[in-house]
C-alpha positions in Angstrom: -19.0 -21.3 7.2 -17.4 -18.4 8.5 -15.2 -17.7 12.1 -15.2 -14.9 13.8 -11.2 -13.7 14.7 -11.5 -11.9 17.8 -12.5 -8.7 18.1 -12.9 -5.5 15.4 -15.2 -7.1 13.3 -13.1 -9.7 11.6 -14.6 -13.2 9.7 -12.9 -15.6 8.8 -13.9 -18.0 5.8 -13.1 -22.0 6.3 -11.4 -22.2 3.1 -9.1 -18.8 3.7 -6.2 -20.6 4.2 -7.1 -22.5 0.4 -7.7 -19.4 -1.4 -4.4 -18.0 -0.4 -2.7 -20.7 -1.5 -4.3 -20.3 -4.4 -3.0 -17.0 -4.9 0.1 -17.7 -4.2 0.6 -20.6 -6.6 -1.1 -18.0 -9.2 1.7 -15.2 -8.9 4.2 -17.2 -9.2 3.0 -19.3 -12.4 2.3 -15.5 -13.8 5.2 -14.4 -12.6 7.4 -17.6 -14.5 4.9 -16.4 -17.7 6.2 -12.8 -17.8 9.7 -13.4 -17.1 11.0 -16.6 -18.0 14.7 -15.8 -17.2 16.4 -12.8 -15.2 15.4 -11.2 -12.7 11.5 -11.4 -11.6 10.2 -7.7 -10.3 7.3 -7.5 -8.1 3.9 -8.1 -9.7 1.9 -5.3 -8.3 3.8 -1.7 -8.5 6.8 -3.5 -10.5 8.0 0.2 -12.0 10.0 2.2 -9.1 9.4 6.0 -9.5 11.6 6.4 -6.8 12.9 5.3 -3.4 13.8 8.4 -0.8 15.1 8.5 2.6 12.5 10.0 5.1 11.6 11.0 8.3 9.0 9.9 9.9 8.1 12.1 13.4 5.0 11.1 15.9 3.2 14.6 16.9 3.9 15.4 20.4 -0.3 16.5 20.5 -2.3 13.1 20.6 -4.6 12.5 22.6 -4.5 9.6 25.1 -6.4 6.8 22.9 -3.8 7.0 20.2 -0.8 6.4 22.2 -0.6 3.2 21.5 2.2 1.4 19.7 4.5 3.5 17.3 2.4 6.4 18.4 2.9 6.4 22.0 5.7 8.4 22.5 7.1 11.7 20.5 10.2 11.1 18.6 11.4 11.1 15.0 12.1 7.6 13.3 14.3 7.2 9.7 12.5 6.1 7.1 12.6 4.9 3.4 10.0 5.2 0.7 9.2 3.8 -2.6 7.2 5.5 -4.6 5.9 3.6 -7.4 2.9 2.8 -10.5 0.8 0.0 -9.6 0.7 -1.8 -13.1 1.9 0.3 -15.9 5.6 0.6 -17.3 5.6 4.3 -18.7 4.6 7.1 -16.8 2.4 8.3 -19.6 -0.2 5.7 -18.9 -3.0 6.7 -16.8 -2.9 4.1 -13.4 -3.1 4.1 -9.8 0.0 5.5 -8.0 1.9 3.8 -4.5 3.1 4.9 -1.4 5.2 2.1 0.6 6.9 3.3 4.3 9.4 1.8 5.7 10.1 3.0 9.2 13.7 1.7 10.6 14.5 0.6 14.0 11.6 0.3 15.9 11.4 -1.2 19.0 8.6 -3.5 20.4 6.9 -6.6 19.7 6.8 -7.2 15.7 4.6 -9.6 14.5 7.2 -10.6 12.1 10.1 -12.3 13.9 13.6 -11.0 13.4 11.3 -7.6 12.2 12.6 -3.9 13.3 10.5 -2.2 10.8 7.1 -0.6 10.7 5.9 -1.1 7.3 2.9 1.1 5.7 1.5 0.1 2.1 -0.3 2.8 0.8 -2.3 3.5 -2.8 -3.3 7.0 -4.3 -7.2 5.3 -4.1 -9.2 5.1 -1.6 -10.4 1.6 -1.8 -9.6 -1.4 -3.6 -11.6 -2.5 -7.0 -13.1 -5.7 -4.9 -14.3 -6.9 -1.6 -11.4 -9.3 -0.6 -9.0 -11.9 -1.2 -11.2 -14.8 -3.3 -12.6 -11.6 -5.5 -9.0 -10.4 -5.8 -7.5 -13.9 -7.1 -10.8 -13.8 -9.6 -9.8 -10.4 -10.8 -6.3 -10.6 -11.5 -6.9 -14.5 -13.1 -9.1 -12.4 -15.6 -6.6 -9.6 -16.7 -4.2 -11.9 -16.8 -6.1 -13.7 -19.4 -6.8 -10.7 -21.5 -8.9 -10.1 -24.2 -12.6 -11.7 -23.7 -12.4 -13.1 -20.2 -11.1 -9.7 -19.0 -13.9 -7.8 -20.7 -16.2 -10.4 -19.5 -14.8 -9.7 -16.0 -15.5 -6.2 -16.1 -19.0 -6.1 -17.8 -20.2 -8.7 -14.8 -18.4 -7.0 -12.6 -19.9 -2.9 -12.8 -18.7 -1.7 -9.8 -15.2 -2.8 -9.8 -15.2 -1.5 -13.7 -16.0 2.0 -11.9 -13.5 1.7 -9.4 -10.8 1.0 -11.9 -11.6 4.1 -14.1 -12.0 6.3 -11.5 -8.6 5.2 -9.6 -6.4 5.6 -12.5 -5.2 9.3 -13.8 -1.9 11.1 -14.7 -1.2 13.5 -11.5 1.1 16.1 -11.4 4.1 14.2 -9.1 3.6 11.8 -6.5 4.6 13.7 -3.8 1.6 16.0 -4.6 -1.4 13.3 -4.1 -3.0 11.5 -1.0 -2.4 7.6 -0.7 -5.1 5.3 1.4 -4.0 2.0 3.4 -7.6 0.8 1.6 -7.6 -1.9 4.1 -7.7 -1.5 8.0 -5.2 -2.1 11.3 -5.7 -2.3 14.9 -4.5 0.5 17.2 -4.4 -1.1 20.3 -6.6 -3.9 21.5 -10.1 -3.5 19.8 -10.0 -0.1 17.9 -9.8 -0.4 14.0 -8.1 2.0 11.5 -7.0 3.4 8.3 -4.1 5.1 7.1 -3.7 8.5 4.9 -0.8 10.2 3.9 -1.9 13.9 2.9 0.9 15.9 0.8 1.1 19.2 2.5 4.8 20.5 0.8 3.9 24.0 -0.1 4.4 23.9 -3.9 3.1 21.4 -6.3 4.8 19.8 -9.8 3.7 22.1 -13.1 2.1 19.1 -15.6 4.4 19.1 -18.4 2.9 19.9 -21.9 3.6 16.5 -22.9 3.4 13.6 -20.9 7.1 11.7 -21.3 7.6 7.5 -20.2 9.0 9.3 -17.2 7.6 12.6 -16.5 6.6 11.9 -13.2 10.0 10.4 -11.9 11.3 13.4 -13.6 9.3 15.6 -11.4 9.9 13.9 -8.0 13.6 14.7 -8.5 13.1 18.1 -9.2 11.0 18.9 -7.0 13.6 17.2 -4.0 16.4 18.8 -6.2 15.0 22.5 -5.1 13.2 21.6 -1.9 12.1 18.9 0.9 8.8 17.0 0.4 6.2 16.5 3.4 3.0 14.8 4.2 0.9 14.1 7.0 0.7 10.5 8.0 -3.3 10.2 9.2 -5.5 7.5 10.8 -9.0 7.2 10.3 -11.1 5.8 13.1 -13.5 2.9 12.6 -16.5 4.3 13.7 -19.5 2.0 12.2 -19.0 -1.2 11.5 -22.0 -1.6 9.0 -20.7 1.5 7.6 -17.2 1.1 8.0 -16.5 -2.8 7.3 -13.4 -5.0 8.1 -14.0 -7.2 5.4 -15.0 -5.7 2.4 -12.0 -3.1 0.9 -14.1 -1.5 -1.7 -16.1 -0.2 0.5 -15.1 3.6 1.6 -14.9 4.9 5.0 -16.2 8.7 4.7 -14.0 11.1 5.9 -17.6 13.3 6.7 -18.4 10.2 9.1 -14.9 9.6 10.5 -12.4 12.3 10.2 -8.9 12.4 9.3 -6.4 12.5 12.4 -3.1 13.7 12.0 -0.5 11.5 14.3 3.0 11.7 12.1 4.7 14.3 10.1 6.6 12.9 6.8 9.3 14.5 5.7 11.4 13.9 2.8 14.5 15.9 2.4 16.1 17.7 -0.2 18.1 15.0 -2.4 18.8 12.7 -5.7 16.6 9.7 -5.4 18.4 6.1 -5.0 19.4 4.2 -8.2 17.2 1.1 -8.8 19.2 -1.7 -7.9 18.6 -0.4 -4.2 15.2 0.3 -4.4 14.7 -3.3 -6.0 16.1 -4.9 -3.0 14.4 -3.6 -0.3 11.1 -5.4 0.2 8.2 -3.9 1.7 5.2 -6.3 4.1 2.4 -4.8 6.4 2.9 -7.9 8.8 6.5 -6.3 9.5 4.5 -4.5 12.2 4.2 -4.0 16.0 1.7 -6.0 17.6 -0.5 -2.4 18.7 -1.1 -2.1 14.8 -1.7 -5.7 14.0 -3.4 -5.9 9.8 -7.0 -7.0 10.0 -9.2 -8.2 7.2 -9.2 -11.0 4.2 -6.6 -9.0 2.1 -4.3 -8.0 4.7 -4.6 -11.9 6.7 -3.8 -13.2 2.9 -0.9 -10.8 2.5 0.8 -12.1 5.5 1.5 -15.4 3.4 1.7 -13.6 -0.3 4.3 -11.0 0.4 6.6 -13.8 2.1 6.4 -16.4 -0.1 6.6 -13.9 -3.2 9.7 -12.2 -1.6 11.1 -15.3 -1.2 10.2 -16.5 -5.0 11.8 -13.4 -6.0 14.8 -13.9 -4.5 15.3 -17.7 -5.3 14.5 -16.6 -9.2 17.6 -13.4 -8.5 19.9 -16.1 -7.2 19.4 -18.2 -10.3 
């Protein structure tokens, strides 16, 4: 039995609430597995590349139905970024890449209390290996298992097997590759959205001649060591919801059916990265959001208890 959460084409399942839970219990008996004593990193995107301070500056040119929120008035916000691999610890491995924004004291109605920040978690893929949040928990149970039942997992499982291979490469730096929200946000009271951030600095990273553990946080600092870095931060407009689904974030939204709309200007100035006991602590949550941009979906409604109860787990095990 399913309910529908009003408007934008959400569902909800009876049992969400369970299968979260369910999640949640599972990262942190993983979590205990992997690291029995010290300090317990983040399961997803646990290797830093680095973490930058940014600016973050809504275009002065939108149009009228995407003034809403963040994006209703002109001005320049500071920022943080952590840039980061999703599951591998040397750069050499072939993986998806992440992009998380942190925009600093922003004004309005967060749905977090206590919240001044305008979070944005991004990936260098454009959708997610699986529909949503029960799929998810069955995925990761299975790699975590290893060996047979992960195989098993993937041979059942064809087209998240071809979303995996096709999301994972070596780029050159990642400041020079796009990142996807994969899963969708409100902008304003019934129109749904996806983010982009498009690199658009006018020189790219060389690819070394041999790939090194850490080529590619070698080449974020030199490229900000010579010059600034710069993206533009892009929604994409829900314009079909058979097409374009709420629910299901493996499915893509084509750009040829829904362009990409330029409403913020990144940029990343010239400088040496922070050292990684400060880009450990800063945690990142799409639910620390105004209400205008409010996550929608089974992965994003699940995160909303996952990111908090993980941060908090993390910190309990730190205090240890």
């Amino acid at each position: 039995m399913t309910t529908m959460a009003g408007g934008a084409g959400e569902t909800i399942a009876a049992d969400e609430a369970e299968v979260t839970a369910r999640f949640v219990a599972f990262l942190k008996d993983a979590s205990r597995k992997r690291h029995p004593t010290g300090t317990v990193p983040r399961f997803n995107q646990a290797r830093a590349t680095a973490c930058v301070d940014a600016e973050f500056t809504v275009l002065e040119s939108l149009p009228p139905g995407q003034r809403v929120g963040l994006f209703a008035a002109p001005r320049t916000y500071k920022a943080w970024i952590r840039f980061a691999n999703a599951s591998s610890a040397s750069d050499r491995d072939r993986d998806t890449r992440g992009m998380a924004i942190k925009l600093l004291d922003v004004p309005g109605d967060n749905l977090t209390a206590g919240a001044t920040t305008q979070d944005f978690v991004l990936n260098s893929h454009p959708v997610m290996m699986v529909p949503g949040t029960r799929e998810f928990l069955d995925l990761l149970q299975a790699n975590e298992a290893g060996g047979f039942r992960r195989a098993l997992y993937f041979l059942s499982h064809p087209k998240a097997a071809t979303i995996a291979f096709a999301s994972r490469s070596n780029p050159t730096c990642h400041l020079d590759i796009p990142y996807w929200s994969t899963t969708p946000y409100r902008l304003g009271a019934s129109q749904a959205v996806k983010y982009i951030a498009q690199p658009t600095s006018p020189g790219k990273s060389a690819m070394p001649a041999a790939l090194t553990d850490s080529y590619l946080r070698d080449a974020l600092a030199a490229h900000l060591a010579g010059q600034d870095a710069t993206f533009d931060f892009m929604i994409q407009l829900q314009k079909d919801p058979r097409r374009m689904p709420i629910e299901d974030a493996s499915v893509e939204w084509k750009r040829e059916e829904s362009p990409y709309l330029a409403v913020a200007r990144i940029r990343i100035p010239r400088q040496t990265p922070a050292d990684d006991t400060r880009c450990e602590q800063v945690a990142f949550n799409p639910w620390h959001s105004l209400a205008e941009h409010r996550p929608i979906g089974s992965m994003n409604r699940a995160r909303r208890e996952i990111y908090q109860a993980m941060a908090a787990f993390r910190a309990g095990a730190a205090a240890v």
